[in-house]
C-alpha positions in Angstrom: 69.5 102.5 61.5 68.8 101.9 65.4 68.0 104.5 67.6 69.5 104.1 70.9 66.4 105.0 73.2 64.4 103.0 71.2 66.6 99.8 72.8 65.9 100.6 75.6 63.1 98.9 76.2 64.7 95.7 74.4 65.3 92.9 77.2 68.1 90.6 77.0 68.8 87.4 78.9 72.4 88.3 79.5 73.3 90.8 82.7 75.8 93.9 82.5 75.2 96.6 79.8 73.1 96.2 76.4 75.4 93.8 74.0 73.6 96.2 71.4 75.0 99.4 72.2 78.3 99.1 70.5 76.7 98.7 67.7 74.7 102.1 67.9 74.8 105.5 66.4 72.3 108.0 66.9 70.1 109.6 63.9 71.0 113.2 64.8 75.0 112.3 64.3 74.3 110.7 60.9 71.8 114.0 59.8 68.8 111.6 59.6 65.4 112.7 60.2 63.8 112.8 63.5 63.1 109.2 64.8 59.4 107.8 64.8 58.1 105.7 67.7 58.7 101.7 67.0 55.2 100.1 67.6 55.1 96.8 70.6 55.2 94.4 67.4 58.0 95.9 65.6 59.7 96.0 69.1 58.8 92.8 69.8 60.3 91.5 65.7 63.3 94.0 66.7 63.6 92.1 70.0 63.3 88.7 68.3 65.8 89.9 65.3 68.8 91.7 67.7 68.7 88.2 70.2 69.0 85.8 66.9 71.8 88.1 65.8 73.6 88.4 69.2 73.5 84.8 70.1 74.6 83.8 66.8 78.0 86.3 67.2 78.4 84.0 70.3 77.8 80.9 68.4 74.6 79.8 69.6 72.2 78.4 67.1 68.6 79.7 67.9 65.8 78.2 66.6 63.4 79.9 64.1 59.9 79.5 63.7 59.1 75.9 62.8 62.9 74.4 63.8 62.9 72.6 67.0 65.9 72.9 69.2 68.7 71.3 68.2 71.2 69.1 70.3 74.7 70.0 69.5 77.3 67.2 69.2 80.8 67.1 70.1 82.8 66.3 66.9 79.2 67.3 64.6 81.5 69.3 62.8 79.6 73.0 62.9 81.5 75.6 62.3 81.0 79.3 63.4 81.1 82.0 60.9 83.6 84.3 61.9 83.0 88.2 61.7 86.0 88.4 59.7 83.5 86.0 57.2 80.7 88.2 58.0 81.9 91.3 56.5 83.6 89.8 53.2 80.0 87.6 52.1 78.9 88.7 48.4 75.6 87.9 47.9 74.8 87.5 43.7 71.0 88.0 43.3 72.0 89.1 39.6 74.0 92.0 40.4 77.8 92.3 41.8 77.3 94.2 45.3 77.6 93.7 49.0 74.6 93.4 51.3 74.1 96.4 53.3 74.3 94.0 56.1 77.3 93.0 55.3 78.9 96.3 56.0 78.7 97.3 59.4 82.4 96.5 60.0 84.0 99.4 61.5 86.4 99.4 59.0 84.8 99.4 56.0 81.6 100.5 56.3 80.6 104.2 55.9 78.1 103.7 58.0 80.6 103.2 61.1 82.8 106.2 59.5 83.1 108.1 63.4 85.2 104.5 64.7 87.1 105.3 61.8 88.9 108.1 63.7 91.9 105.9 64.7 92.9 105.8 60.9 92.9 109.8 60.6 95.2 110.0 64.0 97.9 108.5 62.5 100.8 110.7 61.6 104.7 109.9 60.8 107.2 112.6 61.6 110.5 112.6 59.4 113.7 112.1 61.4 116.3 114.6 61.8 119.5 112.5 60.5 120.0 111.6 56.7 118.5 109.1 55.1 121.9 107.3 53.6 123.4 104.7 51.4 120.9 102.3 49.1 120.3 104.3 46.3 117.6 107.5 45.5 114.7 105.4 45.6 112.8 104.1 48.4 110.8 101.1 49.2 107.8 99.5 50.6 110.3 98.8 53.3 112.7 102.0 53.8 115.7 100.9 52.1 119.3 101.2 53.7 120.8 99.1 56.8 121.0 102.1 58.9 117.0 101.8 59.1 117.0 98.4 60.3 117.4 97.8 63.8 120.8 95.7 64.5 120.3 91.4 64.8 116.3 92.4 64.0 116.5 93.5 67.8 114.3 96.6 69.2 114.3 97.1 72.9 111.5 98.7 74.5 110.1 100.3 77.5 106.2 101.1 78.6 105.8 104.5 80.0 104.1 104.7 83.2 100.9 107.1 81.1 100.1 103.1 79.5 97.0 101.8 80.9 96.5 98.5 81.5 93.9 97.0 79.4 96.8 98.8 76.3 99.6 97.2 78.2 97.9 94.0 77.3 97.7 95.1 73.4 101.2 96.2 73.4 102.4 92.5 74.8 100.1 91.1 72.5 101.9 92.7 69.6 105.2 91.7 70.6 104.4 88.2 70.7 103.2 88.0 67.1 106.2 89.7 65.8 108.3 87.0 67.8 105.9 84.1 66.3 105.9 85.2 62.7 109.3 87.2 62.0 112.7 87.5 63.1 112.2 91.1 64.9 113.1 90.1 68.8 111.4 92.9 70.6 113.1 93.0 74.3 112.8 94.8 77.4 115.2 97.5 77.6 117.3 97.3 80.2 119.0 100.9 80.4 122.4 100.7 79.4 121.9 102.8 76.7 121.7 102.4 73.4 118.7 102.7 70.4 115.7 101.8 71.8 111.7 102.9 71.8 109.4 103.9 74.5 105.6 103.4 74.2 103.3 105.9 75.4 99.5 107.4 75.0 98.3 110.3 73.6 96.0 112.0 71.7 97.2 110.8 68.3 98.8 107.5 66.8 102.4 108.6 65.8 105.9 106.6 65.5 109.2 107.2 63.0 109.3 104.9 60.6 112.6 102.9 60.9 115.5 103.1 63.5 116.2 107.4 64.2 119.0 106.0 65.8 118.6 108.8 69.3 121.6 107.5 71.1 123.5 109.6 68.1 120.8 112.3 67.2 118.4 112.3 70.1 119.9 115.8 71.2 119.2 117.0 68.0 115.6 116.7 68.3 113.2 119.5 69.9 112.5 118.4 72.7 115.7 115.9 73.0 115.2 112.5 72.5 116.2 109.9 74.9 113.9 107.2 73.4 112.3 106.7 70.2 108.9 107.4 70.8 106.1 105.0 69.6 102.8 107.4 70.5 99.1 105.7 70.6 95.9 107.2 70.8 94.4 106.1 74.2 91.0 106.7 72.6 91.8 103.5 69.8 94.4 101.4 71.7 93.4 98.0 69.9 95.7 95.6 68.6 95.8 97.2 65.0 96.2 100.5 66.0 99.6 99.3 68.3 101.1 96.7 65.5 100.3 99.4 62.9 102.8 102.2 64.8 105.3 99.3 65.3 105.7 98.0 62.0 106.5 101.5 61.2 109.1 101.0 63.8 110.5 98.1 62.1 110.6 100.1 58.6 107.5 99.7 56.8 106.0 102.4 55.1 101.5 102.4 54.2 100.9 99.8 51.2 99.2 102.7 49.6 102.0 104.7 49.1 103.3 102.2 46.8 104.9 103.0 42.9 102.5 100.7 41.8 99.2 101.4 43.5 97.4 103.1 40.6 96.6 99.7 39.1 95.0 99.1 42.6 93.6 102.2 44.2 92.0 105.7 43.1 92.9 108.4 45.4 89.7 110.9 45.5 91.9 114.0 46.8 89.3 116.3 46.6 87.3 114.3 49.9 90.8 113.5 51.8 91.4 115.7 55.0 93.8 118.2 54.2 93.8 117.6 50.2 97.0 116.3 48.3 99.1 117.6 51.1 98.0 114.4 53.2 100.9 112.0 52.7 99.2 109.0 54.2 97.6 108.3 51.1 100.5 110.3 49.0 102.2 108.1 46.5 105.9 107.5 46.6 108.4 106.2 44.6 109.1 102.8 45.8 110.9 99.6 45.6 108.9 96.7 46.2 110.8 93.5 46.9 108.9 91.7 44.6 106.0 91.2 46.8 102.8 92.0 45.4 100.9 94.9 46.8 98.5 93.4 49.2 95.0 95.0 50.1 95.2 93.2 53.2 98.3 94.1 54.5 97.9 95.7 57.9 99.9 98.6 56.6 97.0 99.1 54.2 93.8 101.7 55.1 90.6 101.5 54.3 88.2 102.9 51.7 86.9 106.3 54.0 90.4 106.6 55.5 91.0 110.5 56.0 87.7 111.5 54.3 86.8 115.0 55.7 82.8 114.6 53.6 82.0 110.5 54.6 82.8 109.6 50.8 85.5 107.0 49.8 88.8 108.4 49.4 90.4 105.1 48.4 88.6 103.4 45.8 89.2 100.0 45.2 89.9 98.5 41.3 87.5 95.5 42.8 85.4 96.3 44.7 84.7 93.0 46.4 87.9 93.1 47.8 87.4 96.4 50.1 86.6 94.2 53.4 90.5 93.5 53.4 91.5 97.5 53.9 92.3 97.7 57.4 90.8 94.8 58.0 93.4 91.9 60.2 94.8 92.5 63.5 97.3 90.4 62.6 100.8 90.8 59.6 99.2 90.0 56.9 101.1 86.5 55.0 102.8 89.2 52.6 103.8 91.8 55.8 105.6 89.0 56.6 107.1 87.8 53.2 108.6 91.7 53.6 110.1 91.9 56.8 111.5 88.4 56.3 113.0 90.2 53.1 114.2 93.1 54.8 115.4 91.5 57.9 117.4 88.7 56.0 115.8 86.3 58.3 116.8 83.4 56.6 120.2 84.2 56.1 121.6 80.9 57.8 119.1 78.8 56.1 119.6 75.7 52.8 117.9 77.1 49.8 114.7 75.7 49.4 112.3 76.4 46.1 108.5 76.9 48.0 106.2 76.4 45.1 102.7 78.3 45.0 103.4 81.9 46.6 105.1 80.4 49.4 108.3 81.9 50.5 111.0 80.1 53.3 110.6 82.2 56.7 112.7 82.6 59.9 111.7 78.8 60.6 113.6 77.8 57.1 111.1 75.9 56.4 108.5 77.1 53.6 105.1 79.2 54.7 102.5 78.5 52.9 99.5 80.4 52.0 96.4 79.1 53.8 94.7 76.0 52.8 97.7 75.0 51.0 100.6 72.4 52.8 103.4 70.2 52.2 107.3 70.5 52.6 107.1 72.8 49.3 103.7 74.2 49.3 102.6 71.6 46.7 99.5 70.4 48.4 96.0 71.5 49.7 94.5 70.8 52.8 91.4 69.7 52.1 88.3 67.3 54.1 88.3 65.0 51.1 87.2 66.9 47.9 89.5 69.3 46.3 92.7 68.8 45.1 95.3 70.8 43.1 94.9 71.1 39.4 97.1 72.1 36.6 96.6 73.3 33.1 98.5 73.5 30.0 98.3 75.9 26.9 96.4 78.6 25.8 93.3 76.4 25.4 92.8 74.2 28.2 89.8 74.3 30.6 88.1 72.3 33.4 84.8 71.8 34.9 84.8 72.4 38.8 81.4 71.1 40.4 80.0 71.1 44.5 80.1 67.5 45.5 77.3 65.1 44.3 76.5 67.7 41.6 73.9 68.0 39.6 72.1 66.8 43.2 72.1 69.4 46.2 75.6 69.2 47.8 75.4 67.5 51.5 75.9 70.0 54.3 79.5 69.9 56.2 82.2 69.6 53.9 85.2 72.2 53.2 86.9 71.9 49.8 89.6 73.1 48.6 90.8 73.5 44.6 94.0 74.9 43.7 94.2 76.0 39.9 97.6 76.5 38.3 98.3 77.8 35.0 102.5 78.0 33.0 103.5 81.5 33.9 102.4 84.3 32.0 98.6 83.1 31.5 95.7 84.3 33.8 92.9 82.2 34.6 89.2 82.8 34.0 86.6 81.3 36.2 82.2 81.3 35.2 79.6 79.8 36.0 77.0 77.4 34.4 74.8 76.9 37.6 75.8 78.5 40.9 73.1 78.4 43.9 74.2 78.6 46.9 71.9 79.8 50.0 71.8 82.5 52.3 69.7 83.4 55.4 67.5 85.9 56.9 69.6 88.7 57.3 71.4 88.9 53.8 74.7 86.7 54.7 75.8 83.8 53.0 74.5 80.5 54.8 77.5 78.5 52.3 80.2 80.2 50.7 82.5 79.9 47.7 85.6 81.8 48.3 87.3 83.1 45.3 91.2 83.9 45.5 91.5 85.5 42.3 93.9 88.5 43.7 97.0 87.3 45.8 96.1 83.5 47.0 97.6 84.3 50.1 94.9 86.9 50.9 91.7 86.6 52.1 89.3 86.5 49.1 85.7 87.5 48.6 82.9 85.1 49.8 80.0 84.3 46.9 76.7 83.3 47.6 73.4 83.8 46.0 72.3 82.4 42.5 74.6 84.0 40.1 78.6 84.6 40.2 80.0 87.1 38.1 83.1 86.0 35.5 86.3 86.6 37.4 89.5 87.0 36.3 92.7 86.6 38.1 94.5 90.1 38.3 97.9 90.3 36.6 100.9 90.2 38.4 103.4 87.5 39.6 100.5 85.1 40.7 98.1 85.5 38.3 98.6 82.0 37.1 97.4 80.9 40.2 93.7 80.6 41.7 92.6 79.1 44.8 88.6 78.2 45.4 87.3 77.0 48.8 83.6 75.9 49.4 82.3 75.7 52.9 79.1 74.3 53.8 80.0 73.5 57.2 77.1 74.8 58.7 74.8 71.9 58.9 71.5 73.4 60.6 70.7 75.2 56.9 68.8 73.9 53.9 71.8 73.2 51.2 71.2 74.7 47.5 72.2 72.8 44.2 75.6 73.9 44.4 77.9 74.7 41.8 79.0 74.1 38.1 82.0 76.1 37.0 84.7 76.4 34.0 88.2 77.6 34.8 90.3 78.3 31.6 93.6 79.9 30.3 94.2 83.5 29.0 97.0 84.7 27.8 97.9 87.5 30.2 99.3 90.3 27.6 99.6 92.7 30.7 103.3 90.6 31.8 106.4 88.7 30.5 106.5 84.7 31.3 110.1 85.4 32.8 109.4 86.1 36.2 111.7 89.0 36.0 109.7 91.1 33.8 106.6 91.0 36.7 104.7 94.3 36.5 105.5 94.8 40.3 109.6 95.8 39.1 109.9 98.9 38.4 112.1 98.8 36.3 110.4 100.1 33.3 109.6 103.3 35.1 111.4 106.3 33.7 111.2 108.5 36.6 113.2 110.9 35.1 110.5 111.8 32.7 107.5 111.2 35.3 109.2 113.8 37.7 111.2 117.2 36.3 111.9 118.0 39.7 113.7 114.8 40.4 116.9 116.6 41.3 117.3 119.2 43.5 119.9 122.5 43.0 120.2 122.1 39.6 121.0 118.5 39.3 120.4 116.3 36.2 118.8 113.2 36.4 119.9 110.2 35.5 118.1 106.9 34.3 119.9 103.5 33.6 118.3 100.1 33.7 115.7 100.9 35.9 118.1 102.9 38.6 117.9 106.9 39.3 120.5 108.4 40.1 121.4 112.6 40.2 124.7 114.1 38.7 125.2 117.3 40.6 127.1 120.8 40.3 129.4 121.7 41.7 128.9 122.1 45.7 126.4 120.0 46.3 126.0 116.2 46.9 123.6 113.5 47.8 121.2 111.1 46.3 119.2 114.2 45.2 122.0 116.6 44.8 120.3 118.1 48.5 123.9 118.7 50.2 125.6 121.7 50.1 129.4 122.3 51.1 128.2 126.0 51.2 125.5 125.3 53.8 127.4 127.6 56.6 127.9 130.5 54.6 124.1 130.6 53.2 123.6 130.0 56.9 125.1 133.9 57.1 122.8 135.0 54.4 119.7 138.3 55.5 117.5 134.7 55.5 118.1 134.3 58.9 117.1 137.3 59.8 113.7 137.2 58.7 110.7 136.9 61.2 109.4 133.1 62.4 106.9 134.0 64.3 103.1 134.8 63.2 101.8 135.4 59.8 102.6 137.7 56.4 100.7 140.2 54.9 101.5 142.1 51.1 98.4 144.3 50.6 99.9 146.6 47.9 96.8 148.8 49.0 98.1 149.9 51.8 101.7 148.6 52.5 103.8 145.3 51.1 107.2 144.4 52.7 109.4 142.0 50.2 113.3 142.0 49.1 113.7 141.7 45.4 116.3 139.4 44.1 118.3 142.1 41.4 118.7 145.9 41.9 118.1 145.8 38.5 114.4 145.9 38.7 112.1 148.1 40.8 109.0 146.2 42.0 106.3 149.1 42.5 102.6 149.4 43.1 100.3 149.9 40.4 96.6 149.6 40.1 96.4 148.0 43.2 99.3 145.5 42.8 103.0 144.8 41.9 104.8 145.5 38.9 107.8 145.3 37.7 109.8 147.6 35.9 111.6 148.0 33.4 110.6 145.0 31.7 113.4 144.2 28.9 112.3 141.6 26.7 113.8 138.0 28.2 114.5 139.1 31.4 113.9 137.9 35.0 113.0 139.8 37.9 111.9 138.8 41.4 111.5 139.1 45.1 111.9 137.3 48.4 108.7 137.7 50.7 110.5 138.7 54.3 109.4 135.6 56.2 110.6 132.5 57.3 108.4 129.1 57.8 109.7 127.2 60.6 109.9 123.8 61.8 106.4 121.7 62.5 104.4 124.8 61.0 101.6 123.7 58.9 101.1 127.3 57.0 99.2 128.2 54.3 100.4 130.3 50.9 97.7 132.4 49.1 98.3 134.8 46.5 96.0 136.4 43.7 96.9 137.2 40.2 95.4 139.9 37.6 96.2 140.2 33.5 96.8 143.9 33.2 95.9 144.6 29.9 93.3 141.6 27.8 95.2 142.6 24.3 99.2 142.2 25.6 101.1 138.9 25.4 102.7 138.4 29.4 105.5 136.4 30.6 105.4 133.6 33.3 105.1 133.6 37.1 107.2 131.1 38.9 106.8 130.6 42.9 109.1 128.8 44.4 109.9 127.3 48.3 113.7 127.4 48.9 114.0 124.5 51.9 117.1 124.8 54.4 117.8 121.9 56.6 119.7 120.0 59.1 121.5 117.3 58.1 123.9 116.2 60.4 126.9 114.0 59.4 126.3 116.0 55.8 126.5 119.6 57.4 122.8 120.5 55.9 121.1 120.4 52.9 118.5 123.1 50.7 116.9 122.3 47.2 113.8 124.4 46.0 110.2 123.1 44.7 108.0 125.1 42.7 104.8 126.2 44.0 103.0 127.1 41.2 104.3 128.1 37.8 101.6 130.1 34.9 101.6 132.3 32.9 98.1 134.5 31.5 96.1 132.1 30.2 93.8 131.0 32.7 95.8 132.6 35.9 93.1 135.0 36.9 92.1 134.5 40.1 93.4 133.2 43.9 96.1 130.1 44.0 97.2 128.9 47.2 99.3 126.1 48.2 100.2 124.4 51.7 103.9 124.5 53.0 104.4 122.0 55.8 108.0 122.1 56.9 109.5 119.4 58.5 111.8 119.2 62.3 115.1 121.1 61.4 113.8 122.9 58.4 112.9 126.7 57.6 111.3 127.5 54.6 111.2 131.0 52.5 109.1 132.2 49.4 110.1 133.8 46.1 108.7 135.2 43.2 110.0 135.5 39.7 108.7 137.0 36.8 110.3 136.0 33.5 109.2 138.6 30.6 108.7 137.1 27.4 110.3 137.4 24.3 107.4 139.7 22.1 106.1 141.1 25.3 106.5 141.6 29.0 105.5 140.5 32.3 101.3 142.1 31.7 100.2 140.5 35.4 99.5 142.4 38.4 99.9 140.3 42.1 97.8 141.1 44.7 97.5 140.1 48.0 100.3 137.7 49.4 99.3 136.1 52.8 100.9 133.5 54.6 98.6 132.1 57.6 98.9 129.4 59.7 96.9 126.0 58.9 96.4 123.7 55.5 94.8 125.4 52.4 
């Protein structure tokens, strides 16, 4: 680690501020130890070290001791490594890890954890109208056609607050939704109508889909005359603005996905704000059929949210966490999804696009890169390479560096395309690899590996070893895509490469298509989820669909309507307080409404009782207090066993959620909060209730005595205070 006074004696040929201090953080922010003095020589080595590394970001070749310069030629054929190379280079000294070097992306890199601030300041209110028509499930892309925004057309407007150097990112964004997708964002030109309004702030915020506010903008508090589309002046980058618009458009995060436990591990316990954050909360989801794609710009990173500096995402591969929040650009499957959603080749001849590639708003067939052709069917390649195609459970091929067993010649890019029938995997290893790298830990040459998705960026190998990789099941992992690049031509070549690709039968998937592990159709949600339905509903599960069959009086995909919504709206509920925070200390005084005049809720030893307690019986209270809107409030209670030698009943604590929801006249469903009997209750339980715009939220508790016994708990100490548990 650098220490910013210690560069300050560093000298640079370049005018203007330090190119190094971007780069900086200072020991007493990380909790390192004090600093020592650098000596002149290791100033003079950290001098030499900083000016090789900064010249060579600007693609200057310096010379190192013993190298002359070196004239550069037009049409020589060197290319620059790119920083989005930099950060994904795996260096194999016989082990499978990344060079500390290698990760000092912002991004990715713990290390650079306080720029990751611009992934925590990202937050999605829910809109006030219904979500309609579809189905109950919901999609990588919000289903239902009132979401979309009509002829993939979004006008917009800049508020004045927008500097100008954000300006330029917002226009920047606009013009790679018009190159890549059908979405035509236009200047609004005020006659009304849905359209969005950028502005800054001190947090990253948009809807997600089209709230439509020329019909419920007056509903919102404060009205709406614009959809707002809210960036953190602090992180105003390109990411950060395409991000918040493709949430705009309809996309929801690529972690959220039904299918992301074969991907990512969510650590909750070091994610800001615990299991209640639903960034990183999964849903259930409908997919498309495109594969879920580490790269996709709707995709965070491994330290996303982390309130400690550990990972709260962790990756399945590992080698493949440069690609979380990684591109400033859609990712080749983003697009696949809007193009999807947006129907943007409605008008267009079918065409088959072999090798992951789909048709897009061109109708023509996008290809993933490296590969070409009207169909996807070839590579693009600078004479080696080729595509290659194997047969049966037993085939294999040798894949060598050009001129092998003799050191490869410098300059050349190949690409190898593997293909396998459907429903095999491919295997790749290696009898030699050696392939060089350079003073600071980074790959020199490269072999990228596309085992994943071919139509993401894949890890780059260096070093003297390569690990066996496997492509990962799913609807391309018949497919494998290898690139070797020793374009740079001022480094000493290594012996190259000798590797074996072969078949596996992939047991994880059918070979019909259909049956990919990305449908979800074998997903009995009904049985995942007990609280699928709300108000009493019973849920349903045929072929792969949910659906809820509700009682009387209520309706909805969930059963969340109720006809009876303006008499509950009469109910003492309303009349409860909104404002501050509850308090039951039975100690001194405790204010709740119990739910039956049957029972008598009294204090005893310090807590509450019930009595009598008839064996099977239910008894329970309302606590006096009503959780508004945008109130992030936190629940705590504390629960004691009476007597060690009784049987008890259950506790049940449930939120009972009222809400606007216009064109349905409202909706309410409960959730429990926590449900327990004796065994093990002993002790404080807490829980967050977040309620969201047009909602109010109230608390009960219900004791249910059992059948040889009764209800042997005492509760103590109800609180309801403001912030996340």
């Amino acid at each position: 680690m650098i220490v910013i006074e210690s560069l300050d004696s560093v000298k640079t040929d370049e005018t203007g501020p330090s190119p190094f201090r971007s780069l900086l953080f200072t020991r007493n922010r990380r909790g390192f130890p004090e600093r020592r003095g650098l000596s002149s020589d290791s100033l003079t080595n950290l001098r030499v070290l900083l000016s090789q590394l900064y010249n060579k970001r600007k693609g200057k070749h310096v010379p190192t001791d013993g190298e002359g310069p070196t004239k550069l030629h037009k049409g020589a054929g060197l290319q620059k490594t790119s920083e989005s190379d930099v950060i994904r280079m795996v260096d194999h000294h016989g082990r499978n890890a990344f060079r500390e070097a290698d990760k000092e992306n912002p991004r990715t890199s713990q290390t650079a954890e306080d720029l990751l601030e611009e992934d925590t300041h990202d937050i999605h209110p829910r809109p006030v109208q219904p979500a309609r028509g579809g189905g109950s499930r919901r999609r990588s892309f919000l289903r239902g056609e009132h979401l979309l925004w009509t002829n993939g057309t979004i006008p917009y407007v800049i508020n004045g607050n927008v500097g100008e150097e954000c300006r330029k990112e917002i226009l920047a964004s606009v013009e790679l939704f018009h190159n890549n997708t059908c979405i035509h964002w236009e200047p609004y030109l005020g006659r009304g109508g849905d359209h969005v309004e950028f502005f800054t702030g001190g947090m990253s915020s948009s809807y997600v889909g089209n709230i439509q506010v020329s019909k419920y903008g007056h509903l919102y508090k404060p009205k709406l005359s614009s959809q707002p589309i809210s960036i953190d002046s602090r992180h105003c980058t390109l990411h950060v603005v395409l991000h918040e618009m493709s949430h705009t458009v309809g996309m929801t995060h690529e972690q959220s996905r039904s299918d992301r436990d074969r991907y990512v591990t969510v650590h909750w316990e070091h994610v800001l704000g615990g299991e209640g954050n639903q960034n990183l909360a999964k849903e259930d989801t409908e997919n498309h059929d495109v594969p879920y794609d580490y790269s996709s710009l709707m995709h965070y990173s491994a330290f996303a949210f982390s309130k400690d500096k550990e990972k709260t995402l962790e990756y399945k591969n590992t080698d493949y966490e440069f690609l979380g929040l990684r591109e400033n650009i859609l990712s080749f499957y983003d697009i696949e999804d809007i193009t999807k959603a947006y129907k943007c080749t409605h008008a267009c001849n079918e065409s088959e696009c072999q090798n992951a590639g789909y048709m897009d708003m061109t109708c023509s067939c996008r290809c993933p890169d490296y590969l070409q052709g009207p169909t996807c069917e070839e590579v693009a390649t600078g004479g080696c390479g080729g595509v290659i195609e194997l047969e049966g459970p037993t085939d294999q091929l040798t894949i060598s560096s050009p001129g092998y067993p003799q050191p490869y010649p410098a300059g050349g890019n190949c690409v190898w395309l593997v293909k396998a029938p459907r429903g095999y995997s491919l295997e790749l290893t290696s009898q030699e690899f050696n392939l060089p790298d350079n003073s600071l830990n980074r790959c020199s040459h490269w072999l990228e590996v596309r085992a994943m998705l071919i139509g993401q960026p894949g890890p780059l190998y260096c070093g003297d070893s390569l690990p066996v990789i496997t492509t990962e099941s799913g609807a391309e992992s018949h497919l494998l895509l290898l690139r070797f690049d020793s374009s740079n031509q001022f480094v000493d070549t290594g012996k190259g490469f000798n590797l074996t690709v072969k078949t596996k039968i992939n047991f994880s998937q059918s070979t019909d298509s259909t049956d990919s592990p990305f449908s979800d159709d074998a997903i009995n949600h009904c049985e995942l989820d007990p609280n699928w339905c709300y108000n009493g509903g019973t849920c349903v599960f045929n072929k792969g669909e949910v659906s809820c069959s509700c009682l009387d009086g209520f309706s909805g995909d969930f059963c969340e309507h109720s006809e009876h919504l303006k008499e509950m709206s009469e109910t003492p509920d309303k009349e409860f307080p909104d404002k501050g925070v509850y308090s039951c200390d039975p100690s001194t005084a405790c204010q709740i409404r119990p739910t039956s005049a049957e029972y008598t809720w009294t204090v005893k030893e310090h807590g509450l009782v019930v009595t009598p307690q008839g064996r099977g019986a239910q008894a329970g209270f309302t606590v006096p207090f009503r959780i508004t809107e945008s109130r992030d409030m936190c629940l705590e209670f504390t629960l004691r066993r009476r007597d060690p030698d009784r049987p008890c009943g259950e506790l049940k604590v449930m939120k009972h959620v009222t809400g606007a929801d216009f064109g349905y006249g409202g909706y309410q469903y409960d959730l429990p909060l926590y449900t327990g009997g004796c065994q093990g209750t002993a002790g404080v339980h807490s829980a967050t209730i977040s309620p969201f715009v047009g909602e109010s939220i109230t608390v009960s508790f219900t004791a249910t005595v059992a059948e040889d016994g009764d209800f042997n708990m005492v509760i103590e100490n109800i609180s309801i205070t403001e912030g996340i548990c």
